[in-house]
N, C-alpha and C positions, 0 to 999 in steps of 0.2 A: 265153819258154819255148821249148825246143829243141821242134823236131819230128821225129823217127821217122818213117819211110815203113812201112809193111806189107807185107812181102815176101811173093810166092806160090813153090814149089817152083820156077819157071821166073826170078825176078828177084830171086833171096837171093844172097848170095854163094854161093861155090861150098862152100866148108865148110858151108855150114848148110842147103844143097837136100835132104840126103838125111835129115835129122832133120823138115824140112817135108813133104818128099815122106812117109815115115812115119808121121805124124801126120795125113797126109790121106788115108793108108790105114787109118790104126788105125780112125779117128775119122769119116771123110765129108769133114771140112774140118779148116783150121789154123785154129785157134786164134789170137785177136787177138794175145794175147802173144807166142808160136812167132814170129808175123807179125812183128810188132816186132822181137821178143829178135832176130830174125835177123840186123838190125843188123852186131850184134857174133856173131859166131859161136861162140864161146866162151864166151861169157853165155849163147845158148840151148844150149849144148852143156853146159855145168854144171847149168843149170835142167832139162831134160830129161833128167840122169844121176840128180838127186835124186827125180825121179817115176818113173822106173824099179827106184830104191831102197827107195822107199816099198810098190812091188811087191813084194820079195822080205824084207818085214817079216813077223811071223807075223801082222797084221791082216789078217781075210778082205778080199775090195775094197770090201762095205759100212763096215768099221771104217775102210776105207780114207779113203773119202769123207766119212764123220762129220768124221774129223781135218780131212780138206781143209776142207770147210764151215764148220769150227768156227775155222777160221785165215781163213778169208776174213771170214766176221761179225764176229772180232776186228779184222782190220784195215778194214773198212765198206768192202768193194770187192764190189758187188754185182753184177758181170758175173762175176765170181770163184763169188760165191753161185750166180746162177745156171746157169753153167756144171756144177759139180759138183755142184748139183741134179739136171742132166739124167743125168750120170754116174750117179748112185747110183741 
């Protein structure tokens, strides 16, 4: 199985420091996923267009996090669960 390194705002590529850096302002910290997805910059750069999209839905940000939670229980990724546990 491949391994992913966990990128911090300072050791992402360069396309994908200002989407971490972001996320560690929104939020306190990045996020394991952000951390990975950085990876590829493009893949978190699409993954975080779709959560900013989810944003400008008419779902208040609770209805917001129902959805998230109710996709994360669907697919049994309970870091998922919990994460947008603490969000909501």
């Amino acid at each position: 199985m491949a391994h992913f390194p966990r990128h911090t705002p300072e050791t992402a590529p360069e396309a994908a420091r200002p989407i971490l850096a972001g996320a560690k302002a929104g939020w306190g910290f990045v996020p394991n996923l952000h951390a990975t997805l950085a990876t590829a910059p493009v893949t978190l750069e699409a993954y975080a267009g779709l959560f900013e999209a989810a944003g400008r839905t008419s779902l208040s940000p609770a209805e917001q996090q129902v959805a998230f939670l109710t996709v994360s229980a669907i697919h049994e990724c309970e870091y998922c669960v919990s994460g947008h546990s603490v969000l909501a």
